[in-house]
N, C-alpha and C positions, 0 to 999 in steps of 0.2 A: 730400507725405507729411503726414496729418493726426496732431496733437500724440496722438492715443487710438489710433493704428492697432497691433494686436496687445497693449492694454497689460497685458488680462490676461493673459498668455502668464507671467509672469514669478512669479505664483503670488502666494501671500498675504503682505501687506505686510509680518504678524508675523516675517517673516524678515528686517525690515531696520530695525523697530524697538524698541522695549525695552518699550511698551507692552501692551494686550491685541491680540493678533491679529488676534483675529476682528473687534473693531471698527474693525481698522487697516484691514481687506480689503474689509469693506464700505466706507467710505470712498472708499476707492482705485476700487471698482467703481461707486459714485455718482459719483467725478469722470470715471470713462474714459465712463459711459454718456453725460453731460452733455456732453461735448464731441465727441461722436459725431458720424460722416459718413453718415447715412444711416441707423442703427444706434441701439439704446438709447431713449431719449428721443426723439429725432426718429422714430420711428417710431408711435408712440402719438398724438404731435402731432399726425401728419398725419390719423390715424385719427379723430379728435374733430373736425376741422374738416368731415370729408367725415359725422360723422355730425349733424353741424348743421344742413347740406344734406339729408342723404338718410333722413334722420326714423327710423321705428323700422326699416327695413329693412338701415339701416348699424348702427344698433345690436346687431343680430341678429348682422351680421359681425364688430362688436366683439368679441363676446362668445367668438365662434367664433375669435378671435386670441388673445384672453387664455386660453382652453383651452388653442391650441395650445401657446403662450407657456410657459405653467405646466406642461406635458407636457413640453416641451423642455429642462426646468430640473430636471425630475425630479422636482416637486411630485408627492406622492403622496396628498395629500389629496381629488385630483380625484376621485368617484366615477364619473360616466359616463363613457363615451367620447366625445371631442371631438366638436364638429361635423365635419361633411366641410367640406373647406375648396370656394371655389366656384372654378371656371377660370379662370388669371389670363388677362388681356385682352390679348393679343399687340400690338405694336409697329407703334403707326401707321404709315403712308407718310411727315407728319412727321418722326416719333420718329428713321425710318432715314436721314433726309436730313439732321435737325437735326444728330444723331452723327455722321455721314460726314464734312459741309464745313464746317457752321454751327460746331463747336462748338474750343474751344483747350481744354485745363488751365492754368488760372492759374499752376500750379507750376509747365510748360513753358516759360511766358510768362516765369516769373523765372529761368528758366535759361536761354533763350536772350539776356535782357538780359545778364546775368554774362558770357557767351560772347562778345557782341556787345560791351561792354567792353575785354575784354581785343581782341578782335578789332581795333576802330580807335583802342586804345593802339599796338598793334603798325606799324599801318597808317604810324599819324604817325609813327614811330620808322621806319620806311621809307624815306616821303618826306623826314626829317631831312635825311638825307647829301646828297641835291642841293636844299635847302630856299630857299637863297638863289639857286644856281645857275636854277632852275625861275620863283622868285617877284619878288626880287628886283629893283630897278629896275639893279642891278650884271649881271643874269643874261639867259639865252637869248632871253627875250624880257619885257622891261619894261615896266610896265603903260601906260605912256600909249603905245607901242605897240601894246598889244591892244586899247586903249580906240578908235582912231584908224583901228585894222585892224581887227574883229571875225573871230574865227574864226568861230563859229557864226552861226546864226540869231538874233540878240540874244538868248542867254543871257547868266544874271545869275551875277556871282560877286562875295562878298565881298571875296574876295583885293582885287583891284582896289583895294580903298581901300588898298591898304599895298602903300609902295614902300621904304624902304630896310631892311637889316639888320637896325638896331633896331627898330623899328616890327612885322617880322613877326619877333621873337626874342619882344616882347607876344605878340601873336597866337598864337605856338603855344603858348605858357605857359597862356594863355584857353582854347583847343584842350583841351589836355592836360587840365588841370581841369574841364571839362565831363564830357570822357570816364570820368576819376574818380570824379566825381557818377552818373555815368550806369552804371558797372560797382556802384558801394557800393548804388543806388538811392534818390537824396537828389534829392529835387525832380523825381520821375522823369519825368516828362512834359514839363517843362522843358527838361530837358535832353536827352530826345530831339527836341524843337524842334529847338534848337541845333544838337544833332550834327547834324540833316537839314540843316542849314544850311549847316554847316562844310564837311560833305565836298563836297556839290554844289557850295558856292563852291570846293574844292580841285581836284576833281575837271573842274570848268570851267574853272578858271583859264589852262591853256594844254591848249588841243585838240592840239595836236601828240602830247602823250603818253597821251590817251584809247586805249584799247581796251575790249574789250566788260566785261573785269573792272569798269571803270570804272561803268559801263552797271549791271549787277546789285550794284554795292556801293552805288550811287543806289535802286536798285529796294528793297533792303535797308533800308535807312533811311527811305522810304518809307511802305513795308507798315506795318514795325512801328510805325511814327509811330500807327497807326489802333488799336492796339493795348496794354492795361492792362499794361504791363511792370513794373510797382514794385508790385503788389496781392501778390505770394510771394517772398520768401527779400530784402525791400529791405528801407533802412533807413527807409523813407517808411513801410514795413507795419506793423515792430515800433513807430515811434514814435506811431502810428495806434493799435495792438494797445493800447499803457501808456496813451493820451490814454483810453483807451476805456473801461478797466479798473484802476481803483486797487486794487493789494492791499496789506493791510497785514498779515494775518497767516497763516498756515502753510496755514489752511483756504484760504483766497482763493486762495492760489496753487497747491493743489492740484485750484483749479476750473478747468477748460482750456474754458468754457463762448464765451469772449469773448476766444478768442485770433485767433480770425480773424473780419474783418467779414462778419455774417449776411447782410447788403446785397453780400455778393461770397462767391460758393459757387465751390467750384474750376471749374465748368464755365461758361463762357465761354462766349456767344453771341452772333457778331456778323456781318456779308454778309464780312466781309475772311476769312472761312473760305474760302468759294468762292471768291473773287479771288486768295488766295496759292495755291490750289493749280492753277489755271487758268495765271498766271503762272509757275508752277517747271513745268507739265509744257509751257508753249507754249515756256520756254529749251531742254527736252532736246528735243519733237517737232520743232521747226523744223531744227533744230542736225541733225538726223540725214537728216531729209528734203530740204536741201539739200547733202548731201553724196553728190554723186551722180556723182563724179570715177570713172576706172575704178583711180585708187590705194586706193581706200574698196571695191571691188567686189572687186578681186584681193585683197585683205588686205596689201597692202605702206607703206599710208599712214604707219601707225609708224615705219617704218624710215626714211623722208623725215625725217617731225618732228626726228626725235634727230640728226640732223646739220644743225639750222638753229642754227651757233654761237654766234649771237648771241642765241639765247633757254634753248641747255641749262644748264645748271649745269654746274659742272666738271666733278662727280663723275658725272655720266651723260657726259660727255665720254670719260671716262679709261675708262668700261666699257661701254661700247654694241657698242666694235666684237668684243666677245667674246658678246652676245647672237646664238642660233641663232636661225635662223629658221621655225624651230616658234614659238620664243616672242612674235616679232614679227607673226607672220599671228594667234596665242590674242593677243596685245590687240587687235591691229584688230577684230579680229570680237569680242570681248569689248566695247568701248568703241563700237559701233555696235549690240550687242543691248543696253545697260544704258541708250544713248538712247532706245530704240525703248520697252526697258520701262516705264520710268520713266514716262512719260505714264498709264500702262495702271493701273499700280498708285496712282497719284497720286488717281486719278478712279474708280477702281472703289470701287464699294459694299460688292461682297462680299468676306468674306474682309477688312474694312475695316483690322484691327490688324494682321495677318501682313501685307497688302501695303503699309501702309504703314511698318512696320519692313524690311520687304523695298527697299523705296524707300529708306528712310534709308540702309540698308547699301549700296547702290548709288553714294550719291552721295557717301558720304564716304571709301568706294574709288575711284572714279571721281577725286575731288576731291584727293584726299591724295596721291593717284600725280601727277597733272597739278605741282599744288603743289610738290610733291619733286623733280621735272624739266625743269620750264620756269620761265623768268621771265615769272609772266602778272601780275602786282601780285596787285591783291586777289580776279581771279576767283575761284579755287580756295578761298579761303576765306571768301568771303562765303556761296558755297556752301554749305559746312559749316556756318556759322549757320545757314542758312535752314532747314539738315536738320532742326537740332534742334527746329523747331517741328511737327515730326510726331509728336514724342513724343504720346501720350495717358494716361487713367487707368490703363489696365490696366499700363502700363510704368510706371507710380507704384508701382502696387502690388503690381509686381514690385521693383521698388527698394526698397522700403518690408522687405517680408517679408527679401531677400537681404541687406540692409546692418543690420535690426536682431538685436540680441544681446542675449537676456536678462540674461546673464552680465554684462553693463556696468548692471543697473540699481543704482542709487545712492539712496541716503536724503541728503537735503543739507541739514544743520546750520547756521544762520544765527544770528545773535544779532539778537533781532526791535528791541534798542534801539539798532542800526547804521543810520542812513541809507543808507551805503555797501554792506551787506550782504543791506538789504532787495532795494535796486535791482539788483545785482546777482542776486538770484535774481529780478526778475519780469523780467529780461532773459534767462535761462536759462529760464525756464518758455519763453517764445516761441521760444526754440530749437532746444527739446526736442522736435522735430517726430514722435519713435519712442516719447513717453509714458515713457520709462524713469528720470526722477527723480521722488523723492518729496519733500518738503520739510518740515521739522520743528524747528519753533523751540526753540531751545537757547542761554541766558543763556552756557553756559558754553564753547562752539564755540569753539575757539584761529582765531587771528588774523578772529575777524568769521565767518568761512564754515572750516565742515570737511565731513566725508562719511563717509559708512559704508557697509560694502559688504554683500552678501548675507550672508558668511558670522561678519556680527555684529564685525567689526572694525574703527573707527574711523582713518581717515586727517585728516589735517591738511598747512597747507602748501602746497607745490608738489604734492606728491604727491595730494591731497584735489584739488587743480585739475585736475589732470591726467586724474584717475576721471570727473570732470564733464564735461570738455571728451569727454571718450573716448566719452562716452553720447549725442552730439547726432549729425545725419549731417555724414560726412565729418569727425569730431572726432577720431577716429584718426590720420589723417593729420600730426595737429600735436601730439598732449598726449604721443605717444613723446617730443619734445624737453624736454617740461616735466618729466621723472624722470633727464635727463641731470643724472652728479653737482654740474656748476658752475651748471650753469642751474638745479637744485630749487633751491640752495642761497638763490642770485640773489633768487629769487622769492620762495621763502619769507620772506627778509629782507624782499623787498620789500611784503608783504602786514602782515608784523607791523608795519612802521612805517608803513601804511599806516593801522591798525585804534589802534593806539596816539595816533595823532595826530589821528583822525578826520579822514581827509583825503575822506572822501565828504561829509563835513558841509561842508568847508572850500570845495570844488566845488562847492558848489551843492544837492546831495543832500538832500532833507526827507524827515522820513516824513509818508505823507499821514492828514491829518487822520482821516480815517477809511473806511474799507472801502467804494466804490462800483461802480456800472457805470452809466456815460453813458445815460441815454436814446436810443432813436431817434429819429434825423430827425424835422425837423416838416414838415409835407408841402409847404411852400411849398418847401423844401429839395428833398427828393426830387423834386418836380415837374422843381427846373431839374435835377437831375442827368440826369432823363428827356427835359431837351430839349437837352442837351449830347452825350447819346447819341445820339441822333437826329439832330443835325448831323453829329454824327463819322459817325454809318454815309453820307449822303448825302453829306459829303466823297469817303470812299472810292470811295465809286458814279461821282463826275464823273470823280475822275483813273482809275476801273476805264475807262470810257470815251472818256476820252484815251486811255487806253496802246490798248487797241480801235484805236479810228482809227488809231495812228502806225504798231500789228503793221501796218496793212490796208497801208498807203504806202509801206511800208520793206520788208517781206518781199519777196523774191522770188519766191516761188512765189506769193504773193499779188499783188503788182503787174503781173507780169506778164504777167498773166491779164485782171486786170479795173483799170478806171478808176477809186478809191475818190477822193472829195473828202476833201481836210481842209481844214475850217472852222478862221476863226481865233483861234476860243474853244480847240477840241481840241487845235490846235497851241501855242497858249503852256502850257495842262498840261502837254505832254507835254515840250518841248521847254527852254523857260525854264529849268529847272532839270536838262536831259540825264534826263529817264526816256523811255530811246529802248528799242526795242522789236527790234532786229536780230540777228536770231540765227544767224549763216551760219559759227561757228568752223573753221577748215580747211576751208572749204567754196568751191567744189564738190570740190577738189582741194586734200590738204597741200599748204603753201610747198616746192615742189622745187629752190629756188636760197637761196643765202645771201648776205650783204653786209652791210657796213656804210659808214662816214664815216671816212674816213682824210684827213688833213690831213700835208699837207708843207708846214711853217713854216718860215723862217728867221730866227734871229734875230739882236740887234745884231752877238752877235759871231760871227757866220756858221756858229752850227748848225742841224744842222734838227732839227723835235723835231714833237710830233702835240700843241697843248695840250690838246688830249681826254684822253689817255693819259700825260702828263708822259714820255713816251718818243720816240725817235726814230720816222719812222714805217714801219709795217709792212704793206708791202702781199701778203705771203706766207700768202696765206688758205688756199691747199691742203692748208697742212699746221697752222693751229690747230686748237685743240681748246677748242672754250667762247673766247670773248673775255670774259668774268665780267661782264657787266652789270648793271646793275640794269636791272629794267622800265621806268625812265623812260628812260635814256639806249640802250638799246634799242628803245624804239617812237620817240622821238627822231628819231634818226639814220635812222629806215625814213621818217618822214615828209619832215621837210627837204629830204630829196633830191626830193623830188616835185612839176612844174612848176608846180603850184597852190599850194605853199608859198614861190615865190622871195620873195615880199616881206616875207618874214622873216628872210632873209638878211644881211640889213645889221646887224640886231638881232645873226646870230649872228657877225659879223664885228666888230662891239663886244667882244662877250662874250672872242673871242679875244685882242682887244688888252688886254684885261687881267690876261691871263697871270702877267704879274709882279706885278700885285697880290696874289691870290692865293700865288706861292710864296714871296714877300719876298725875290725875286732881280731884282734889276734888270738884269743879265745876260739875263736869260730874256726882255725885250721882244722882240714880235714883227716883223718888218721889213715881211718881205712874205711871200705862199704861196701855195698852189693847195688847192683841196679836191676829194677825189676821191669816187666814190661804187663802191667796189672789191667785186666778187660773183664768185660761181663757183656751179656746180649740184654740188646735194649725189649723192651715189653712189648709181650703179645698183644695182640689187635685186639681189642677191648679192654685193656689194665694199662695203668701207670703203673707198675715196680718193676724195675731189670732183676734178671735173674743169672744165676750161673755164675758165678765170681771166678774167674782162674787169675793163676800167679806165677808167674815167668820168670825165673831170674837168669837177664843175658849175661852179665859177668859180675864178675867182682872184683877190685881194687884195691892196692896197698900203697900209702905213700910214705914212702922211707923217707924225705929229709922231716915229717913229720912224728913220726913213728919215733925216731933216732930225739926229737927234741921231748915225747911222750915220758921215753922210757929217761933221761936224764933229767926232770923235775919229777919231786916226788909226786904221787898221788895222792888226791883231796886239795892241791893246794894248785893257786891259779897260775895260767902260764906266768911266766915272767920274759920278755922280751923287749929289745929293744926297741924304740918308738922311732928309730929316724926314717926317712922319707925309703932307704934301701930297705927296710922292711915292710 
């Protein structure tokens, strides 16, 4: 949303100052044309440059704009009638390819970082709960086990360096504050490093709990590595925006000329256009075209899904079995046409804004149901990030027109001899991304900053905060709180002793010397930003080529077919860090059986109990409803059990024996057990009840320093053990 979009809309300035009107208005319409997208000033610009080029021939069309110009303004001094205007030059083959794939909105860009933010804050808060259990050298499997075992193909994870408790309680703390930095937009590039770093080392760290979620939350982090995430809505841009632009007085900051860097215009140009959307439509084509099972053909494949226990949620547990089955055949065939489409609209030219919002709607219904229903980790919503980089201009400028409100524009009264109240308003100018404040220095403005509203009345205060706050996008959402009676009050207090003390001066706060704007770049500067970009694009291009080679080797419908090599350049892009390329979900056929890992423990004093579950255990599958997993201990438990994983096993026979560490019952040591691997087949197409029950037992285990302490206290009678911190 550019800081001038609609700003004349709000009418002459004389309505919201005390001054002369009319020369408030023209003002107001010199600062909105100067900061113009396209509009006002930039358009004359361009005209003078192309008539320096095209000699008296452009001049001729100068001249014939400035008629038109003056026509359109309602100048009626024009005598003649305009020139004819000449045919505008229709839209290269270029033009229409640069628009389609090549190109981002910057402002997209800074909303899907914000999104992505929040998105692998949530993530870490996810994998919290089994954080030690997962990473830990106390847990499933320990690093110098993994280190010793490798799951993968020598992939790399950082975890690895960190083995006990405290050491990754660090770690996620460093985690956690990366992703901070990287949601506010501080050091943004940086810290999308990082984050690529983090997750791929989380994400790697035990292959046991990979799935495909896994797979596209890598792909995610990736992409947008290649990609200007901090140039809109960071705090990398605003402090870019103030470095660039000193104002110091009511004028200056009424010039919106150099609120955004000229060297970054919203429209974005880079080859990771075509590779992200090559990439999101090869996840839904694949994904649809190997599902070629006859439960995908008949429309019944839903109905399978929603009874594999160990991945529904409760709450589709508790109500599935009252879903008819109209509505089970409308999602199958629902969720097999939005595969199908999604390619179609991803890739198409025409029609380029409708099908690509078409697309969006698609996958963040698609994704939001999945999400809501299943334990998939972070598939479902990496997804929905990724949707959001479909937005384009015209949905700016739908957003722009819909969310701005002339009625909130403000006049905003500063006292120009506040350092605190200066900065504060060139903080508010960059904000102001709907043009709707005006700024007007005033000695006498209560606490440092007040406001005036249209209808010529003067706020102060919380309430004066709150006008202002109300006027930027999305500032409604929060400045309601700031007129609540304990909080104005709060505020208020706290702004007066804020401005009384000069607590902006006491921070740091100067006013600046005097009125500037930064030069541009010298070109030995711009040069290297030009070949920093140009690595970055031929970055993209080798790992667009990795992932190439890995689809060609790992699809099915691809390998199958033909013999692709992969070279051992292709293979470590792709691999080292899991951007694997497999996209077979429910494929060929839904999961039509269910199971999990049920352990029968015994412990000292001869109960049995599941340490999975802190409960006895329960091999009565036919009639649960959801087992509540999380996605880890759900792909977990499906893995383990599988004869390519035994030599993990001892790892997970550790992990049991320290049961009682864990609950701080020394009671609860485990003696001996068996582990079962217990399923049943979900119900036939027209019934809720699974049927078939079998009962698997992969090993069983003895724990001798337990055993040895069993058999030396008598029995019937409770452990006895020491309590120090080594037990």
């Amino acid at each position: 949303m550019n800081a001038n979009d609609d700003r004349d809309e709000r009418g002459p300035d004389g309505a919201l100052r005390d001054e002369d009107p009319s020369g408030s208005h023209e003002a107001g319409q010199k600062a909105a044309a100067e900061g113009g997208s396209g509009a006002g000033e930039g358009a004359p610009a361009g005209g003078a440059a192309n008539d320096e080029e095209q000699g008296g021939a452009a001049a001729d069309d100068r001249a014939a704009a400035d008629d038109r110009a003056a026509a359109d303004d309602g100048d009626a001094e024009g005598d003649g009638a305009p020139a004819a205007a000449p045919p505008p030059r229709g839209p290269s083959m270029w033009d229409i390819l640069r628009d389609s794939f090549f190109t981002f909105d910057r402002r997209t860009l800074g909303f899907t970082r914000i999104l992505l933010g929040f998105f692998l804050i949530g993530d870490l808060f996810r994998r919290t709960w089994a954080w030690n259990d997962m990473f830990a050298d106390i847990g499933v499997l320990p690093n110098h086990v993994n280190l010793w075992r490798p799951q993968g193909s020598g992939n790399f994870s950082l975890v690895n360096a960190f083995s006990t408790p405290g050491e990754l309680a660090v770690l996620w703390v460093v985690i956690f504050a990366t992703y901070v930095c990287l949601l506010i937009g501080w050091k943004t590039k940086l810290m999308q490093v990082l984050s690529l770093v983090f997750v791929t080392s989380m994400n790697g760290r035990v292959l046991l709990i990979e799935n495909g979620g896994y797979v596209v939350h890598n792909l995610l982090l990736l992409w947008t590595c290649f990609l200007p995430l901090g140039d809109r809505f960071s705090l990398d841009a605003l402090l870019a925006s103030m470095k660039r632009s000193r104002e110091r007085t009511a004028d200056d900051l009424n010039d919106r000329t150099a609120v955004d860097d000229p060297l970054k215009p919203n429209d974005h140009v880079t080859l990771v256009g075509p590779i992200l959307l090559i990439q999101l439509a090869a996840i839904y084509f694949f994904n649809v075209v190997h599902k070629t099972g006859p439960a995908w053909k008949n429309g019944t494949a839903i109905h399978y899904v929603l009874y594999v226990d160990r991945m529904v949620t409760p709450i589709v547990a508790d109500i599935r079995d009252y879903a008819p089955n109209f509505l089970i055949l409308f999602m199958t065939k629902m969720v097999i046409a939005f595969e199908a489409a999604m390619p179609v609209c991803l890739l198409s030219p025409l029609g380029r804004v409708w099908s690509r919002r078409l697309a969006l709607v698609m996958m963040n219904v698609l994704h939001v149901g999945f999400g809501t229903t299943f334990v998939l980790g972070p598939f479902a919503w990496a997804l929905c990030v990724f949707s959001t980089l479909l937005f384009g201009r015209e949905d700016w400028e739908i957003a722009a027109r819909t969310m701005r409100r002339a009625h909130r524009a403000r006049v905003v009264l500063f006292d120009p001899r506040s350092p605190g109240a200066v900065l504060a308003c060139r903080v508010l100018k960059r904000m102001d991304r709907f043009g709707l404040l005006t700024f007007e220095a005033s000695s006498s403005a209560a606490h440092g900053l007040a406001a005036r509203r249209p209808d010529g009345k003067g706020v102060e205060g919380a309430l004066a905060l709150a006008d202002v706050v109300a006027a930027i996008p999305l500032g409604p959402a929060v400045a309601w709180a700031l007129r609540l009676p304990l909080v104005r009050d709060a505020v208020t207090a706290a702004m007066a002793a804020a401005h009384r003390r000069s607590l902006g001066r006491a921070l740091g706060a100067r006013l600046p010397e005097r009125s500037e704007v930064a030069p541009p770049p010298a070109p030995l500067r711009l040069a290297g930003r030009k070949a920093l970009i140009g690595l970055r694009e031929i970055g993209a291009l080798a790992m667009f080529v990795g992932a190439v080679n890995q689809a060609a080797v790992e699809l099915w419908v691809i390998k199958n077919r033909w013999k692709v090599p992969h070279p051992e350049e292709t293979r470590v892009l792709a691999q080292k860090l899991r951007f694997l390329q497999g996209w077979f979900m429910f494929s060929p056929n839904p999961v039509m059986d269910d199971g999990t890992i049920v352990v029968d423990a015994v412990t000292v004093d001869g109960r049995h109990i599941d340490p999975f579950t802190g409960k006895p255990p329960n091999f009565d599958l036919l009639n649960t409803k959801s087992f509540a997993y999380t996605q880890i201990w759900c792909d977990y438990f499906a893995r383990i059990k599988l004869p390519a994983n035994t030599s993990y096993r001892d790892a997970m026979k550790e992990y049991m024996y320290r049961y009682p560490e864990r609950t701080g019952r020394p009671e609860d040591a485990i003696v001996s057990g068996d582990v079962y691997w217990v399923k049943d087949w979900n119900p036939k197409w027209g019934s809720t009840q699974s049927y078939g029950e079998e009962r698997e037992r992969l090993f069983s285990f003895q724990n001798p320093k337990a055993q040895a302490r069993a058999q030396a206290e008598p029995p019937g009678e409770p452990a006895q053990t020491d309590q120090s911190p080594a037990n």
